[in-house]
N, C-alpha and C positions, 0 to 999 in steps of 0.2 A: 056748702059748708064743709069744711077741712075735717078729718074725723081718724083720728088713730087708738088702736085698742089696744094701749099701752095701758097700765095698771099702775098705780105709783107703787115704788118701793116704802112705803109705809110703816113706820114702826107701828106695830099692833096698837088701836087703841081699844075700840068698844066689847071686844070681846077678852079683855083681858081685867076690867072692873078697877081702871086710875082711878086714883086719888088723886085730884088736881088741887091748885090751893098751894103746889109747894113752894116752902120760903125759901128765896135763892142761896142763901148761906148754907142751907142743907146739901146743897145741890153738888157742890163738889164733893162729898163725902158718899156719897152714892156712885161715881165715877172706880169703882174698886178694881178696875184695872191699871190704873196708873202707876199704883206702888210694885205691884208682879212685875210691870214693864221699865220699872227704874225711871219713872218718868224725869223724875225729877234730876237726877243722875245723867240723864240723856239732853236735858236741857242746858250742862254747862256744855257739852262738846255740839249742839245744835240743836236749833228752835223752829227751822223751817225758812229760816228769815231767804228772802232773793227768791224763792219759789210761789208760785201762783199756781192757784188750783183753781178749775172750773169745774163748777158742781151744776151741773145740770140736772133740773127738779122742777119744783116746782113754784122756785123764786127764792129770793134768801132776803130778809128784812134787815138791811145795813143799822138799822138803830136801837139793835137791842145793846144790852149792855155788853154784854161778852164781846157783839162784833162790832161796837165804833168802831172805827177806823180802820178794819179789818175788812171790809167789801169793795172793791174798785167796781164800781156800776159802770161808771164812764168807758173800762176797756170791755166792755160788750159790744160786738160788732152791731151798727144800726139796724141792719137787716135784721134780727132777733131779738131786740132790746127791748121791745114789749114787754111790760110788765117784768121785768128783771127784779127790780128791787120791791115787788110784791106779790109778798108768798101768799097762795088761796088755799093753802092748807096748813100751815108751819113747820113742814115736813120739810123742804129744802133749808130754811133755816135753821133745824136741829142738827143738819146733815152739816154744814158751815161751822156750827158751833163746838160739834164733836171735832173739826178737824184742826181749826186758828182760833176757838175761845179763848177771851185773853183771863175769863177769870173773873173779870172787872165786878165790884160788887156784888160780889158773891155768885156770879154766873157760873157758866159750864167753862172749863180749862183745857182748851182743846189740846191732843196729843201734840202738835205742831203748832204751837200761839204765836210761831215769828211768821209764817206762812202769809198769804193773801189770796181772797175767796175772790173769782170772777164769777157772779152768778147767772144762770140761763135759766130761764121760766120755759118750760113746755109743756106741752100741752096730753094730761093726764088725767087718771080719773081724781074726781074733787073738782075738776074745773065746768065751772055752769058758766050758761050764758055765749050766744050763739053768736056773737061778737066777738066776746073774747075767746074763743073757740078760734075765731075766724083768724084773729089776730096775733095767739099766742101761736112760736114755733111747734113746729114738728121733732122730734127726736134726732130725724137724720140732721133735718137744718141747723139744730144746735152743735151738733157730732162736727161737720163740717167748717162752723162757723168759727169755734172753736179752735180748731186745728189749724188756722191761718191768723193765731194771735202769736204770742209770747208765754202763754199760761203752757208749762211743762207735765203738769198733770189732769187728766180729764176722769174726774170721779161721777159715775153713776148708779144712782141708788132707785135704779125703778127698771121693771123688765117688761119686755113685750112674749104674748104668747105665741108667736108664731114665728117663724123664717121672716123676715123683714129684709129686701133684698136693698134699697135702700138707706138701710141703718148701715148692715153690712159694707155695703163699698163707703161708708161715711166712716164706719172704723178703720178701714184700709187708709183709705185717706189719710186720717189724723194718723194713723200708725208710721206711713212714709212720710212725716214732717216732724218725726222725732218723738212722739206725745206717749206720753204711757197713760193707758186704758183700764180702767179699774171700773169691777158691776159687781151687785149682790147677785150670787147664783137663785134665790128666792127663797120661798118660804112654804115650802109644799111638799116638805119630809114628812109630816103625818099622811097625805095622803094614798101613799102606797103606788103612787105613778112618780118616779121621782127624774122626770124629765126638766130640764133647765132652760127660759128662760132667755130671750137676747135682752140685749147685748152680751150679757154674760159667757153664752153658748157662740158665741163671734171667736173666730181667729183673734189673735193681735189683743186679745181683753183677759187681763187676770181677774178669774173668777172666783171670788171671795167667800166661801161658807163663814156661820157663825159659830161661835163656842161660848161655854159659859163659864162660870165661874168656880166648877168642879170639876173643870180639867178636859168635859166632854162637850163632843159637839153636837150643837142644841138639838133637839127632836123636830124641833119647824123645817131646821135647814133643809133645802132641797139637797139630792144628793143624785150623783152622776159623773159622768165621765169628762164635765166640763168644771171639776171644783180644781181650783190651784190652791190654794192658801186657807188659811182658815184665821179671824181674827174675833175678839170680842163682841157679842151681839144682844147680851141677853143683861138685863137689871139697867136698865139706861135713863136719863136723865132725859128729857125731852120736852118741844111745844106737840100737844094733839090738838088746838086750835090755832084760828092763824090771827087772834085776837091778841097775844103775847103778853099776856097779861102774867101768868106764872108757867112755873113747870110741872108737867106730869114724870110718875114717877113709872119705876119699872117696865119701863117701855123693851121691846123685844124686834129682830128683826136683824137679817140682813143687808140693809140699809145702814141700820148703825156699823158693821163688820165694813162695811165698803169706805165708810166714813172714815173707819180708823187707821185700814188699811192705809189709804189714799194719805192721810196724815204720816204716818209711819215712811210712807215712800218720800214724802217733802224732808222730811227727817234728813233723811240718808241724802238724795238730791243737792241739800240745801249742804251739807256737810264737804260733798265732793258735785260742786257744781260743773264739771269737765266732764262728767260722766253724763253715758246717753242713757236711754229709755230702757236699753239692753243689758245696761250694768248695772243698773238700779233693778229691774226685775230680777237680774242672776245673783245677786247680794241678797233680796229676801230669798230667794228657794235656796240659796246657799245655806243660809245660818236660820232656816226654818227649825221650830220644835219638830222634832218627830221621833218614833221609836221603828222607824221601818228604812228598807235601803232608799236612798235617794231618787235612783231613775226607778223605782216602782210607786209612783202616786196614787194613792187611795181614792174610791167615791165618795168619800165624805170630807177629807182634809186635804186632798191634795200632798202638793209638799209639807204640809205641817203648817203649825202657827209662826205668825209673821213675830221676828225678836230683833228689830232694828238696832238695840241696844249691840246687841253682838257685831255689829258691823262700826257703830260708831266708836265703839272701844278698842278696833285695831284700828291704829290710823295707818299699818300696812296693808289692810285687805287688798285683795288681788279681784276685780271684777271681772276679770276675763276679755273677752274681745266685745269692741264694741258697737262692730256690726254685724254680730251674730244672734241670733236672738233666743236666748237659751230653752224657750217653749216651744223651736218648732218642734223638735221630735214627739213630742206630749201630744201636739195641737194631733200632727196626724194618725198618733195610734190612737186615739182616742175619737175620731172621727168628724172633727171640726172640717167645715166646708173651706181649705184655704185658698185665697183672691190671689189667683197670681198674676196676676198687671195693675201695678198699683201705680198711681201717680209720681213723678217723681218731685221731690219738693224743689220749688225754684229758692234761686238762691239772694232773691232778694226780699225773701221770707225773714221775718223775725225769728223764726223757728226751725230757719235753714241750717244752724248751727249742732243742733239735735240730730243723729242717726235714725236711719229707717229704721223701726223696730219688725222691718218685713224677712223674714230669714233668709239666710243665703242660701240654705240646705234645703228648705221646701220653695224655690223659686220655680220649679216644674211643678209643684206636686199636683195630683191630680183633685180638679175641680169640684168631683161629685166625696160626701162625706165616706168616711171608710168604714163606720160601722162603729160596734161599741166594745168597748174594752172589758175582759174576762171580768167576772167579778170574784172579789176577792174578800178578806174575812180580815180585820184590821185586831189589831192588838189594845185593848182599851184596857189595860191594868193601869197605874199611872206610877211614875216613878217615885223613889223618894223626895223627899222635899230638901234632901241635903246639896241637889244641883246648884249649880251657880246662881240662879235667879232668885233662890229662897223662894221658889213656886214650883208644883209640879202644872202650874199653868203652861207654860211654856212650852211644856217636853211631848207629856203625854194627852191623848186625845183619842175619844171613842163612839164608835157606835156602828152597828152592825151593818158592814157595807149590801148595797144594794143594787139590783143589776139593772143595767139604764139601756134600753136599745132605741137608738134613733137614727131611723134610716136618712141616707143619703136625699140630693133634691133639692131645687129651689121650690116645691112645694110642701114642704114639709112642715105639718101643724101639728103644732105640742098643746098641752094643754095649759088652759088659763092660769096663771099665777100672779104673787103678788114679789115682788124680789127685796123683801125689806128690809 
């Protein structure tokens, strides 16, 4: 039997005392990041439309209300299609929902509603049954699988506790066929080991912390020298069974942050469809919220929170080069392990069209990881609210950085987390 101790990225349920029962007309009204984000605003200059996202999880159920029409089951490669379009926990289909909900009858309204979900079932905790064990993907198989469709974004909201060398060269992979790579860093900032998590902690993957809704980034979030960005995670709208019968409320988690993330990227994607994987990552850490210098990235937010609006409202932005990849420097002061022999994509790839998002700059760089980056003390006051967003969500963002040391090695074990 096939067996990997991957964790789902889980929005919190049992220990956080839902209230389930809720009626879906509520449900958009609990989404309190939308209005910060201009959503509404960002949906006349673009919706996601022409962009496909592959959420690999733990299935995404095509017939709720919010995603009619909004799941292509069919473009899941056979080799993986097991169980695709049935979630064993409802956890990949809340992740679907946060990214392309259309809304519909009062559902969840996803950041990106013009967007399209390609779902991957893999194989996670919540999955019983030594068959379906047998039969549902592996993480790297879905990474892989993925990477040789047409879907431009590869959203993962679940983490493994260890080096996964496997997973690893499946994000190389997908990284040299143009895909942009988004994972919850996790959810093991209470614990006081605040090690990250793969795919998250992979080269070539924007690692996504959570934030809440006062401006600070949450206390779960794991925190380390692999956070990029920081996005909405906390007060969420969500399935905690995979019975689908209503929503749970105040669901928490870096899963939802990766969700959003991942939406926010179809945004901008969808807007300037020309653009690679490289300029769409250099647009969010460009026009990221932050109150600190740019090339100095924090352990808890990274470049700052993700403001896609700021990029859709120049329709001059300037994305930079487009086969550069604006994280290698980050990846190796920060001591990501980076794959330098990546596949080259052929050219009769659907997704031949896409840029390597493999750097030009660390095409030597040394194999084994470099170690971990000084720790530093973040600015958590939060600005006025007279900014342009009419939020000090956007700008400012805190919590007391925390020092992450994780040695170099393909043996190298982190401890168990949940990436939600």
């Amino acid at each position: 039997m096939r067996a990997v101790s991957a964790v789902v990225g889980a929005l919190a349920v049992a220990s956080v005392g839902f209230a389930p029962h809720a009626m879906a007309s509520d449900v958009q009204s609990e989404q309190w990041y939308l209005q910060p984000m201009q959503a509404e605003q960002m949906w006349k200059d673009s919706t996601g439309k022409g962009v496909k996202v592959a959420v690999i999880d733990t299935g995404v159920n095509p017939h709720t209300d919010a995603l009619e029409g909004q799941v292509l089951v069919d473009d899941v490669p056979e080799a993986v299609a097991y169980g695709a379009a049935d979630d064993y926990t409802g956890h990949g289909t809340s992740m679907a929902e946060l990214i392309a909900g259309t809304g519909a009858d009062g559902g969840i309204k996803g950041l990106a509603p013009g967007a399209k979900i390609v779902p991957y079932r893999i194989h996670l905790k919540g999955l019983t049954g030594v068959e379906e064990k047998k039969k549902t993907a592996l993480p790297a198989e879905a990474i892989r699988a993925a990477a040789d469709t047409d879907a431009k974004i590869i959203s993962m909201s679940f983490s493994l506790p260890y080096l996964d060398q496997e997973v690893e060269e499946a994000v190389a992979y997908a990284a040299s066929r143009g895909k942009m790579l988004i994972a919850g860093v996790g959810n093991d900032g209470t614990t006081g080991e605040d090690n990250i998590g793969y795919p998250a902690a992979a080269p070539y993957v924007l690692g996504i912390s959570s934030m809440n809704k006062d401006n600070k980034i949450s206390e779960f979030s794991s925190r380390g020298n692999y956070v990029d960005l920081a996005a909405p995670g906390e007060g969420m709208p969500g399935y905690c069974r995979p019975s689908f019968e209503s929503y749970c409320h105040d669901m928490k988690g870096t899963s939802a942050s990766t969700a959003i993330a991942s939406a926010a990227a179809a945004l901008i994607w969808s807007a300037h469809p020309d653009w690679t994987a490289n300029q769409v990552t250099r647009a969010l850490i460009d026009t990221a919220g932050r109150k600190w210098p740019k090339d100095d990235p924090t352990q808890n937010a990274g470049y700052g929170t993700i403001r896609p609006r700021v990029v859709l409202a120049n329709p001059n932005y300037d994305a930079g080069a487009p086969y550069s990849d604006p994280l290698a420097k980050w990846n190796q002061e920060k001591g990501k392990k980076l794959v330098t022999e990546i596949p080259p994509a052929s050219a009769a790839s659907p997704s031949a069209t896409g840029s390597s998002q493999a750097p030009e700059a660390s095409s030597g760089a040394d194999k084994a990881a470099a170690g971990s980056k000084p720790d530093k003390t973040e600015n958590v006051a939060a600005e006025s609210s007279s900014n342009d967003d009419n939020s000090t969500l956007w700008i400012a963002l805190g919590a007391a950085a925390a020092v992450v040391v994780i040695g170099g090695g393909a043996f190298v074990v982190l401890r168990s987390r949940r990436a939600t």
